[in-house]
N, C-alpha and C positions, 0 to 999 in steps of 0.2 A: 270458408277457407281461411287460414290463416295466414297472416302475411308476416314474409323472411323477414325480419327487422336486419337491416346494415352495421357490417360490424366498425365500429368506430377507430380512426387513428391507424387503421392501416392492420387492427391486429385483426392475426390468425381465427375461420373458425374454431369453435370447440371441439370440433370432430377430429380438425387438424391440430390438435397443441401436442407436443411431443416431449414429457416432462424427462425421458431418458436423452434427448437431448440436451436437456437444460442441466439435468443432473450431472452427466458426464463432463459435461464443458466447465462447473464450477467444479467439480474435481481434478480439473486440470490443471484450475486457477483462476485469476481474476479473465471474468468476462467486460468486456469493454463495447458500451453500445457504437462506436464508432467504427470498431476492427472487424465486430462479429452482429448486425443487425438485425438478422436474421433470428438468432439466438436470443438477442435480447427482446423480440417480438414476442418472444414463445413464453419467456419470463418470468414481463412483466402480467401477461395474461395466468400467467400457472402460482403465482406467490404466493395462495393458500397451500396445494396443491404440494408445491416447495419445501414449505415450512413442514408437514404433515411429513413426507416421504424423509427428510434428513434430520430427522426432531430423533426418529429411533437411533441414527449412529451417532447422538449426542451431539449434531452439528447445528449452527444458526444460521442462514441467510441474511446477508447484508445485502441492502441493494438501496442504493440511493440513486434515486432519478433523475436529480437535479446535475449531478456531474455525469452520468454518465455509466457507473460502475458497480459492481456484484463481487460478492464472493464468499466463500464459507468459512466460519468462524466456530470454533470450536464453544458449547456451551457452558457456560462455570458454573464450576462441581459445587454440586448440594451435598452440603457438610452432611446434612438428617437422610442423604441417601442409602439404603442396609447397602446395596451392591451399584460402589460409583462405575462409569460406564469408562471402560480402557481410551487414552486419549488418542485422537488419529492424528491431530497433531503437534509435532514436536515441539518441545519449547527449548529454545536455544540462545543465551544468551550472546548480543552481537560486541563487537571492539567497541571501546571508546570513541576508535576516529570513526567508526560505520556508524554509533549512534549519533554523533556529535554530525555529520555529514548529514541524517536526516533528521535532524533537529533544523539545521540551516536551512537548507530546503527546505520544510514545511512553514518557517521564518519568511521565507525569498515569496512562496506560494499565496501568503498572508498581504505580503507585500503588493505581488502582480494583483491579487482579488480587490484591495482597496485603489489600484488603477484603471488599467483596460480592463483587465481580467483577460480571459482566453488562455494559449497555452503558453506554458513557461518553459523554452529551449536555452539550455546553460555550455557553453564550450566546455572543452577540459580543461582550460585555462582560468575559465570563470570557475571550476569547481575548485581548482588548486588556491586558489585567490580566499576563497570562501570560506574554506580551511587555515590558509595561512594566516591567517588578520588575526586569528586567535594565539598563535603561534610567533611570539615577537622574535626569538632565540632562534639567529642564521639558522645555526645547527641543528635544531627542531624541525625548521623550513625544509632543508634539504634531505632531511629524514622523511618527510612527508612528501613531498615531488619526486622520490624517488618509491612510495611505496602506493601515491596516490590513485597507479594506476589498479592495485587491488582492491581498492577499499570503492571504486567506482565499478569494478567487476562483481561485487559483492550486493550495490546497490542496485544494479542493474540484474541480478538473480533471484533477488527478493521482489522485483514487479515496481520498485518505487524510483524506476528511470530507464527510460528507453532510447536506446540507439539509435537516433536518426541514419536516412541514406546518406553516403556521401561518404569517401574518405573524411571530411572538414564537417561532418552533420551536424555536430554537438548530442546531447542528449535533452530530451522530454523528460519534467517531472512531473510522472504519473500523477493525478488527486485524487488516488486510493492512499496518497500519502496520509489524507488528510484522517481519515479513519483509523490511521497505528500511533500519530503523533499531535497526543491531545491536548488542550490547553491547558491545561493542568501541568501535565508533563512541560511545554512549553513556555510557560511562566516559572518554572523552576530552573529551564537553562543557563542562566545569570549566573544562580550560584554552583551551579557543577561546574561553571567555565572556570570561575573564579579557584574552585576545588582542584579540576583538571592544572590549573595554570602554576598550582603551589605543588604539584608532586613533580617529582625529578627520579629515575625518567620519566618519557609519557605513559601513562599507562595502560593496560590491553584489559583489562575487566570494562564490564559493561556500566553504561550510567543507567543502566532501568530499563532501556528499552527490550523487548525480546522479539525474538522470530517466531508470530503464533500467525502463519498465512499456510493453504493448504497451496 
């Protein structure tokens, strides 16, 4: 007689994995092992499984364990392909203050990980702050507190800040930030600051970064 071997950590049988759950849920968007555990059980058990079923619509699976987070990412195009595969998702390049906003943030993220670490809740004041220091020129400042509230609507749409409860909650930054804003990119900040800070006006083109999240 054969004996059940115990499934480890809490995960799912095999009988039970439900990969249209898993698939549906990252086509929704970032899965979060803390919001949705459940899901995330199913997963990390299904990751061949994953890769196999979204490899044909041209997608990747990201999943890093260590923070927490999942999500799909589109695969880049093989120039020697005869018929490249139609892109599912968009690429959109963001503002200057939306890229410059999560440049800071994944800066600030950098910051809290070589402290406590844990999560990082920023006011709106703290984000208007964060922004403005770059910003010496009154008139810049006040152009930017006045428009800061969209460009924090925007970041919060894109999955890279979350709303706390509360009238007074502040926002959480996501560390799925840390996957769109890479050191590379982030060692280069310096001089786009310096680039951004010589043009007059501010300007609305993108510093590099784009909108490639499903």
């Amino acid at each position: 007689m054969t004996a059940l071997l115990p499934e480890l950590d809490g995960a799912p049988a095999r009988a039970e994995l439900d990969l249209p759950l898993v698939v549906t849920s990252l086509m929704r968007g970032v899965v979060y092992r803390e919001t949705a555990p459940e899901v995330w059980r199913h997963l990390l058990a299904l990751q061949p499984d994953l890769r196999d079923h979204v490899a044909v619509l041209g997608l990747v699976p990201v999943v890093d364990e260590r923070e927490g987070y999942a999500f799909l990412r589109q695969r880049p195009e093989d120039p020697d392909a005869e018929r490249p595969l139609p892109r599912l998702v968009a690429r959109r390049s963001l503002s200057f203050p939306v890229s410059l906003l999560l440049a800071l943030l994944r800066r600030r993220l950098v910051v809290a990980d070589a402290g406590e670490g844990g999560r990082l809740v920023l006011t709106r004041a703290d984000l208007v702050d964060l922004l403005a220091d770059f910003l010496p020129d009154p008139g810049r400042r006040n152009r930017l507190v006045e428009q800061v509230d969209g460009h924090i609507a925007k970041v919060v749409e894109l999955g890279f800040l979350r709303r706390m409860p509360g009238p007074d909650g502040g926002f959480e930054v996501r560390r799925v930030l840390k996957a769109f804003v890479d050191a590379q990119w982030l060692g280069e900040l310096d001089a786009k600051l310096a680039e951004y800070a010589a043009q007059q006006p501010a300007p609305t083109t993108s510093t590099g970064l784009e909108e490639d999240l499903l």
